[in-house]
C-alpha positions as CSV (number, residue, x, y, z in Angstrom):
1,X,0.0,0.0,0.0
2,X,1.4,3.7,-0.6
3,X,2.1,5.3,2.4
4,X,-0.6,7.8,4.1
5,X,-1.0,11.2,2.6
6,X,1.0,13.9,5.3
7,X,-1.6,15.8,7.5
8,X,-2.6,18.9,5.9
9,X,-2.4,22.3,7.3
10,X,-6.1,23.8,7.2
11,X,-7.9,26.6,8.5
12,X,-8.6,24.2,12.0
13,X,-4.3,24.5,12.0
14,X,-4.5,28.3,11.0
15,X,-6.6,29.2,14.2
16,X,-4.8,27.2,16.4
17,X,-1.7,28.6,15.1
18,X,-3.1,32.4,15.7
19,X,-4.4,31.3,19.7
20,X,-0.9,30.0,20.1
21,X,0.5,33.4,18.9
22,X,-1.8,35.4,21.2
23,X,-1.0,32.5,23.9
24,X,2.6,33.4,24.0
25,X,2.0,37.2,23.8
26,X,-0.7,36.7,26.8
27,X,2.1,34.8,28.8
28,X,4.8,37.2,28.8
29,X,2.0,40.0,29.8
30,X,1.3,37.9,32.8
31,X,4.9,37.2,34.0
32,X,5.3,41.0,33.8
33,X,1.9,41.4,36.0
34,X,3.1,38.3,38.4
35,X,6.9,39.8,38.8
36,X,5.1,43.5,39.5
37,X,2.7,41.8,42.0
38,X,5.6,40.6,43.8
39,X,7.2,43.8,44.0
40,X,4.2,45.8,45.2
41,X,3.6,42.8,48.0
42,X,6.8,43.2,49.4
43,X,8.9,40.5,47.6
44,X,11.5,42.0,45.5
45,X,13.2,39.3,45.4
46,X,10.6,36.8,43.9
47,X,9.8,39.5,41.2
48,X,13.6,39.3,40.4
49,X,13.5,35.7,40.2
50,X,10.4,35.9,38.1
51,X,12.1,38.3,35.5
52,X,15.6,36.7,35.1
53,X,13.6,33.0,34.5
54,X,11.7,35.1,32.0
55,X,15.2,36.6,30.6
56,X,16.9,33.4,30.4
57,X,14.3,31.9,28.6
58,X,13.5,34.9,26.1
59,X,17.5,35.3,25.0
60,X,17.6,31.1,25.1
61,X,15.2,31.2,22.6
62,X,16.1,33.6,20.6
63,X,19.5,32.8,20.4
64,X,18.3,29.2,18.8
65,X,15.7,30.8,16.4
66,X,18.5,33.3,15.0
67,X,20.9,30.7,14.8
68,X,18.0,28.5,12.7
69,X,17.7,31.3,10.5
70,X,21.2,32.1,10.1
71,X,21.7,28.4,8.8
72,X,18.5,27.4,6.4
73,X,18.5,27.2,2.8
74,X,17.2,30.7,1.3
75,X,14.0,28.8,0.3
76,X,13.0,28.1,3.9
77,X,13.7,31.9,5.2
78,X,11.2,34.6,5.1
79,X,11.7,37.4,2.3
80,X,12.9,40.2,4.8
81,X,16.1,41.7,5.2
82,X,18.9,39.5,7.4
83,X,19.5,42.7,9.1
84,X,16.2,43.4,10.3
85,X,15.9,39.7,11.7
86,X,18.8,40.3,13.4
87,X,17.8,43.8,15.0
88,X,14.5,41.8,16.0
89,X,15.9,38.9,17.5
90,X,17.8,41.3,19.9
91,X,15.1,43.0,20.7
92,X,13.6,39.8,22.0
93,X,11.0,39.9,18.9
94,X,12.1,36.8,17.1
95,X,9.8,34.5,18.0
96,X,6.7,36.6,17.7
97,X,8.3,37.3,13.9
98,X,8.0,34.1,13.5
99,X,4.7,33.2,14.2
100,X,3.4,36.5,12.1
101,X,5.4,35.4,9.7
102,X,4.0,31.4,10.0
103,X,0.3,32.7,10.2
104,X,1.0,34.6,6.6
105,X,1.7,31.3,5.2
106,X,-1.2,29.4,7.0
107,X,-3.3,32.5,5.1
108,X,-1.8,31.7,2.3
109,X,-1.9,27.9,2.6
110,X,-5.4,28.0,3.5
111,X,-7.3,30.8,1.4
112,X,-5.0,31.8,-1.7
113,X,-4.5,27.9,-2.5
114,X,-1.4,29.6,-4.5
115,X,1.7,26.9,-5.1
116,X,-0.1,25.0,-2.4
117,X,2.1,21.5,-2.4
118,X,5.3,24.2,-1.9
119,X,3.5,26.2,0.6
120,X,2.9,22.9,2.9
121,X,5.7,21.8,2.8
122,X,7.1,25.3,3.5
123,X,4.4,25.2,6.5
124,X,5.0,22.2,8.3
125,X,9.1,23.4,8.8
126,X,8.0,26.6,10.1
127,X,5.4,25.1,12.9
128,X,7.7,23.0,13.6
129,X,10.1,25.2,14.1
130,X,7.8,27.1,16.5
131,X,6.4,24.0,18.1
132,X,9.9,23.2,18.8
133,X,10.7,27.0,19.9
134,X,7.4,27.2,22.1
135,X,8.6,23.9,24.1
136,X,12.0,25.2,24.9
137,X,10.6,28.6,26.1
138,X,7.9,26.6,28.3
139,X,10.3,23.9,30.1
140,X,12.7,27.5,30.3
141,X,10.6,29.7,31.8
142,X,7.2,28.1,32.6
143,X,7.9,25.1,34.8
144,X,10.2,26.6,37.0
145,X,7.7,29.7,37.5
146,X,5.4,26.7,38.2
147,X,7.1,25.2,40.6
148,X,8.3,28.6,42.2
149,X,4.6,29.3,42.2
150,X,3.6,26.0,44.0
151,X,6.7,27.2,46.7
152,X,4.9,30.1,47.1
153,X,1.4,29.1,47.8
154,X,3.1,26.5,50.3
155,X,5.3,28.9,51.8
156,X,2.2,31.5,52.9
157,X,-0.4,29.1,52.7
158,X,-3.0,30.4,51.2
159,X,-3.7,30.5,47.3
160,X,-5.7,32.9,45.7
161,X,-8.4,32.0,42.9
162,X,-5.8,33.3,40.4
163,X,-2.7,31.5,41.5
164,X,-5.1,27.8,41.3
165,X,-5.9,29.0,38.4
166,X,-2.2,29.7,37.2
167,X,-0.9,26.3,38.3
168,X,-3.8,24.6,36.4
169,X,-3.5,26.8,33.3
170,X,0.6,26.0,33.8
171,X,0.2,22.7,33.5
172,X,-2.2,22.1,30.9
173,X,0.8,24.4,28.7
174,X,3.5,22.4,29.4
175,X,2.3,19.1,28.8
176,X,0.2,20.4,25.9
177,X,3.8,22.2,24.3
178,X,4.6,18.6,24.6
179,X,2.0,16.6,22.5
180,X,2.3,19.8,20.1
181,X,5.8,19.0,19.1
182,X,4.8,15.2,18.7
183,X,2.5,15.9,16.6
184,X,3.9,18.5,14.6
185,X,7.1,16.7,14.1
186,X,5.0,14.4,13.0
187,X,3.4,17.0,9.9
188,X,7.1,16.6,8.6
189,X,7.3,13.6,7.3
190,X,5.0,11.8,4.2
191,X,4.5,8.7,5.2
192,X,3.6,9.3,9.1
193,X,-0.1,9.2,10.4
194,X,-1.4,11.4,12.0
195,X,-2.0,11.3,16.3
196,X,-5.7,9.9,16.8
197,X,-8.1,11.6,19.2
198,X,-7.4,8.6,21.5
199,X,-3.8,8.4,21.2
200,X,-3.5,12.1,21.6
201,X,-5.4,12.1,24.6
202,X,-3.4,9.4,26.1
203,X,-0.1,11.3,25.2
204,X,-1.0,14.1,26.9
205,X,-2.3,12.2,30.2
206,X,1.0,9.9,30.4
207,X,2.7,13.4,30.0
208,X,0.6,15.1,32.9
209,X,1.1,12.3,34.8
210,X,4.7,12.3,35.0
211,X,5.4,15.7,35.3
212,X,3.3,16.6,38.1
213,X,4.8,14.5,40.9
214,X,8.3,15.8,39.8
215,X,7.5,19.8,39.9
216,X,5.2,18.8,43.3
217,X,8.3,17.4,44.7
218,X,10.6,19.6,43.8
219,X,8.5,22.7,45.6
220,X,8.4,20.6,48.9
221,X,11.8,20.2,48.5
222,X,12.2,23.9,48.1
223,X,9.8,24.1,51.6
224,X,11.7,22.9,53.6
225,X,15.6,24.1,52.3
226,X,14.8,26.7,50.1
227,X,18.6,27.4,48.9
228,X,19.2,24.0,48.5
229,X,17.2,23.7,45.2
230,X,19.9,25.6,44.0
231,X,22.6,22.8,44.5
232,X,20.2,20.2,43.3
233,X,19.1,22.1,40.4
234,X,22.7,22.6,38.5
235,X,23.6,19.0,39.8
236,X,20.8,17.3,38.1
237,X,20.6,19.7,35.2
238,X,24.8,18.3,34.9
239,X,24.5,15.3,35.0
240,X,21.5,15.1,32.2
241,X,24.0,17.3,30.4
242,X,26.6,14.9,30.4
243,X,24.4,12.2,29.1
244,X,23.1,14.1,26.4
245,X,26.4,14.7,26.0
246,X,27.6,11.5,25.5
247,X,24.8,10.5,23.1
248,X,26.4,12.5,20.5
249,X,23.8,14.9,19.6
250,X,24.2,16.8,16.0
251,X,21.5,18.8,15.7
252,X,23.2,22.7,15.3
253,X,25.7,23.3,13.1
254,X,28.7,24.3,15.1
255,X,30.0,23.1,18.2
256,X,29.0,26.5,20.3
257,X,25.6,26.1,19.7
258,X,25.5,22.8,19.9
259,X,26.4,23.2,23.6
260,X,22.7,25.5,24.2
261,X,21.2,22.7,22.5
262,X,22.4,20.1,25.0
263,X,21.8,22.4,27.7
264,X,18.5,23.9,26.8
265,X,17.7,19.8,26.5
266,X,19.3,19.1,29.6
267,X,16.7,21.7,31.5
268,X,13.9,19.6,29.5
269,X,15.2,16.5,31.2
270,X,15.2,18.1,34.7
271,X,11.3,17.7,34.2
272,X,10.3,15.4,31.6
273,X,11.4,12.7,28.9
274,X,13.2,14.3,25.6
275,X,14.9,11.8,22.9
276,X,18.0,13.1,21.9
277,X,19.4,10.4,20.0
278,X,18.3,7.4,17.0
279,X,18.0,4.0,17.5
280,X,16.6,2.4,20.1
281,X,15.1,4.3,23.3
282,X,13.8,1.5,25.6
283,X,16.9,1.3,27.4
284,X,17.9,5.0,27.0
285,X,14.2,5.9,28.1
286,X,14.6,2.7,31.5
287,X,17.8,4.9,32.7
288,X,16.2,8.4,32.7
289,X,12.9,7.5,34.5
290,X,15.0,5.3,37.2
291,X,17.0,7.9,37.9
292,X,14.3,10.5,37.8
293,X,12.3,8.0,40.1
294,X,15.1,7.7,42.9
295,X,15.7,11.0,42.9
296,X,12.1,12.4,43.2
297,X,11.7,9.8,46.0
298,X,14.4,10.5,48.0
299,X,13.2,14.6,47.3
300,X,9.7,13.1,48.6
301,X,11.3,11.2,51.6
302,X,13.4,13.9,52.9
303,X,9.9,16.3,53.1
304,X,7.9,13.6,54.6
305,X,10.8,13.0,57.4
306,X,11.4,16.6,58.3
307,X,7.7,17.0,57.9
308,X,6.3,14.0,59.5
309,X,7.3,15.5,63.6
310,X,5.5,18.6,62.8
311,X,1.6,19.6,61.9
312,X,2.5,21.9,59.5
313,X,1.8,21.3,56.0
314,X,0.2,17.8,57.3
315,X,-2.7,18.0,54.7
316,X,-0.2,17.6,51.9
317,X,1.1,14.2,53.2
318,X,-1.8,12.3,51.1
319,X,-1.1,14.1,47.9
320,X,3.0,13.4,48.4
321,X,2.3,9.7,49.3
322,X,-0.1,9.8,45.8
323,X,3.2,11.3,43.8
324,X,4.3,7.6,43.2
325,X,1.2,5.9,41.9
326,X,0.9,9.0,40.0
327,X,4.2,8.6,38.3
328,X,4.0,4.7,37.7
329,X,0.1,5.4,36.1
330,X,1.8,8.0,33.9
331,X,4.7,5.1,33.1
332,X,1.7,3.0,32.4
333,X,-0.3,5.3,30.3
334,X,3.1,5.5,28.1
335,X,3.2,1.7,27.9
336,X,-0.1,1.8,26.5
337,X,0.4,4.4,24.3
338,X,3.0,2.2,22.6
339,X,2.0,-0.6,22.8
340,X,-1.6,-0.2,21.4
341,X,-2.3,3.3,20.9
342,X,0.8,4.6,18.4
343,X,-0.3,5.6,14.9
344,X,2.8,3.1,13.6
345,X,1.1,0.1,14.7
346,X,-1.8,1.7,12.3
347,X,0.7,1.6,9.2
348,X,2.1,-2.4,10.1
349,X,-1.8,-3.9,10.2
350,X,-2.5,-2.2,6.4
351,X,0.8,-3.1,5.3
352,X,2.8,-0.3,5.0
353,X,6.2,1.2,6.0
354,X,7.6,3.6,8.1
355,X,10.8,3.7,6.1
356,X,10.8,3.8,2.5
357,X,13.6,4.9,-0.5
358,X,13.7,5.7,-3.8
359,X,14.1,2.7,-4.5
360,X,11.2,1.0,-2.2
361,X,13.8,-0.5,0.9
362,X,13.6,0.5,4.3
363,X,16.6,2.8,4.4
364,X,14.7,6.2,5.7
365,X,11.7,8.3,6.5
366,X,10.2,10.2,3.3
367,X,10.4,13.9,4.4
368,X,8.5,17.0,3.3
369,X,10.9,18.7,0.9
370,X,10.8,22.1,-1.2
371,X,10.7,21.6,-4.7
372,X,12.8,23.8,-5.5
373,X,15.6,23.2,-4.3
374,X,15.3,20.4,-3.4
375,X,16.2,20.3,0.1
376,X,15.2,19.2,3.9
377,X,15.9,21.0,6.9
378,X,18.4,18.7,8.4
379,X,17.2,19.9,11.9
380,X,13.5,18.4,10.8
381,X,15.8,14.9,9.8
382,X,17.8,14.6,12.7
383,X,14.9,15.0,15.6
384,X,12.5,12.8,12.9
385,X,15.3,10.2,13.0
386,X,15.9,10.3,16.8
387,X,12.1,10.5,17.9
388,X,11.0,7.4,14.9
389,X,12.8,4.4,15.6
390,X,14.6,4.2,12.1
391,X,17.8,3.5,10.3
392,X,20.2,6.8,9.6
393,X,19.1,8.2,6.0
394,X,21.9,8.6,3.9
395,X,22.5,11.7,2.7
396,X,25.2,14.3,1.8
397,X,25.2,17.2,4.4
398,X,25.7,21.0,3.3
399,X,27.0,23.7,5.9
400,X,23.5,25.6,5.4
401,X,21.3,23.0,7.6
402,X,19.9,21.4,4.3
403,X,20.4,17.9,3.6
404,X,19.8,16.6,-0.1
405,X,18.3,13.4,-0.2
C-alpha cells in the first residue's frame, strides 16, 4: 500500500496557530503582571527571580531561532532583510516574527490555495520550528515559574483563585507544548499518520502524569531548604548534560551552539522525557525514569521526614504519598500508548512502511521537501530520525542546515 498522505495544514491549524500566537503574547503579559505583584507585595526578590527566569528563557530562545535562521536554505527563510531579523531577535521579537510570519503562510496555505504543495511543505518546517521553539521557552521559563509558584502558595499558605488557576493553566501548557511538538514533528514527514483523538489524549495524560509529581516534589523540597534547590538544580541539570552529552547529539551546526542545544535539553530533562538520539530508546528511556524515580523519591522522603514530627503542611502528606502511583500510572499510560495506541502500529496492520527509499527498501523516513531546491531541513531529519525508531538516511550534508536526499 502507498504510504498515508501527510496531515494537511487547514484553517482548524490556521486558528490554532493564531491562539498560540496570542497564547505566548498573553504569557509574557502575565509574567510582567506576576513579577510586579511581587514587587508591590513586598517581595523583590521573587519579582527578580520571576524576570531573570523570563530573561533566560527569552535570550535562550532567541539565540536558537536566529541561529536556525542564520543556517536554512534561502527557500525556507522569510523574504525580509537579514538585518532586520537580526535587529528583532535582539530586541527579544524573534519569536513573535515568526509566528506572524507562519500565520501569513497558514493564510496563504489555507485561502489563496497559491503553489499549495510548496506552501505545505514550506508550513509544516515553520510550525515546527515554532512548536519546537514554544517547548523550549515553556520547560525555560514556565515550569520553573510553576514550581516557584507552587513554593509560594506552600510557603504562605494560602492561594488565591488566580494562583489555582495559574498552576492549572501551567500545567495544561506544558504538557500540551509537549503533544504539540509530537504531533507536529510528525506534519514533517509523508509517510507518518497522524495522532488519533485517543492516542493524543493518552499522550497528553501519560505526559501530565509524569510531570506533576516531579514539579510537586521539587517545591516541597524547596519548603523545607529553600537554597538548596539551588545545589540540586545545576547537579541534576549536569548530569543530564553529560548524558546528552555522551549520546552524540548533532543537531546545530557548530560546536558552540550545539552546547545551548544540550543544555537547553538538559533543563527539558530536569522535568520530563526528551529523545535526543536514533535508535533504540527502551533502554535510554529505563535509565532516565529510574533515575528520575530515585531522585524524586528520595526529594519526597526527605519532606515527609522533616515533615512527619511537625503539623505543618500535614494535609499535603496524602497528595506526596499519591506522587508515586501518580508517576508509575503515567509510566503506564506510556506503555499503553506504545503498545496499542501509536499511529505506527496503524501503518504495520495495512501493510505499509515507516521507512521507504527511492528505491522502495527501508533505508529512511520520506520527508517534506521544497521543490525547488530540493532540500530538507536537516534539523526536521535529525529529531524525525531520533524521535521514529529508524535506520540513519543517507544523505550528503551541506553547511547551510539542508540535507539533499
Amino acid at each position: 500500500l502507498p504510504p498515508p498522505m501527510a496531515p494537511r495544514f487547514g484553517p482548524l491549524q490556521l486558528g490554532l496557530a493564531a491562539a498560540g500566537t496570542a497564547a505566548a503574547v498573553l504569557d509574557v503579559c502575565v509574567d510582567g503582571w506576576v513579577a510586579a505583584e511581587y514587587a508591590w507585595g513586598g517581595q523583590p526578590g521573587l519579582a527578580a527571580l520571576v524576570l531573570a527566569l523570563l530573561a533566560i528563557a527569552s535570550v535562550a530562545t532567541q539565540a536558537c531561532s536566529w541561529l536556525w535562521l542564520r543556517s536554512d536554505p534561502p527557500a525556507l527563510r522569510p523574504d525580509v532583510p537579514q538585518w532586520l531579523v537580526t535587529v528583532l531577535h535582539l530586541l527579544q521579537l524573534g519569536f513573535l516574527f515568526r509566528c506572524l510570519h507562519a500565520l501569513r503562510v497558514g493564510w496563504k496555505v489555507c485561502w489563496e490555495k497559491a503553489e499549495e504543495e510548496e506552501e505545505q511543505s514550506r508550513m509544516a518546517f515553520l510550525s515546527h520550528d515554532i512548536s519546537m521553539l514554544r517547548l523550549f521557552e515553556t520547560f525555560l521559563e514556565n515550569t520553573p515559574q510553576l514550581t516557584l509558584l507552587l513554593y509560594v502558595i506552600l510557603q504562605t499558605d494560602k492561594a488565591e483563585p488566580s494562583q489555582g488557576l495559574g498552576i492549572c493553566t501551567a500545567f495544561l501548557c506544558v504538557t500540551w507544548s509537549l503533544l504539540d511538538y509530537h504531533k507536529s514533528l510528525r506534519s514533517f514527514l509523508q509517510d507518518k499518520y497522524e495522532l488519533s483523538r485517543h492516542s493524543s489524549i493518552v499522550y497528553f495524560l501519560w505526559n501530565l502524569f509524569l510531570i506533576c509529581p516531579r514539579i510537586l516534589v521539587v517545591a516541597l523540597f524547596a519548603l523545607l531548604w529553600p537554597y538548596s534547590v539551588a545545589v540540586h538544580f545545576p547537579l541534576v541539570w549536569l548530569a543530564m548534560f553529560l548524558w546528552v552529552s555522551l549520546q552524540g547529539t548533532d543537531f546545530m551546526e557548530s560546536p558552540g551552539p550545539e552546547q545551548l542545544y544540550r543544555a537547553m535539553v538538559a533543563v527539558i530533562l530536569y522535568f520530563s522525557w526528551f529523545n535526543v538520539a536514533q535508535g533504540r530508546t527502551l533502554y535510554r528511556s529505563i535509565i532516565y525514569h529510574g533515575f528520575i524515580l530515585v531522585d524524586s523519591t528520595l526529594l519526597a522522603l526527605s519532606w515527609l521526614w522533616c515533615q512527619y514530627p511537625s503539623e505543618e503542611h500535614s494535609y499535603l502528606v496524602p497528595l506526596v504519598s499519591a506522587a508515586l502511583p501518580c508517576y508509575l500510572l503515567g509510566l503506564a499510560l506510556r506503555v499503553a500508548y506504545y503498545k496499542w495506541l501509536h499511529p505506527n502500529l496503524q501503518m504495520q496492520q495495512e501493510g505499509s512502511y515507516d521507512v521507504v527509499d527511492a528505491n522502495g527498501r527501508t533505508d529512511g523516513l520520506e520527508f517534506r521537501s521544497l521543490s525547488v531546491p530540493d532540500l530538507v531541513n536537516r534539523r526536521m531529519q535529525w529529531l524525525a530520525q531520533a524521535q521514529f525508531p529508524i535506520s540513519r538516511t543517507v544523505g550528503q550534508r551541506f553547511p547551510n542546515g539542508a540535507a539533499a536526499l
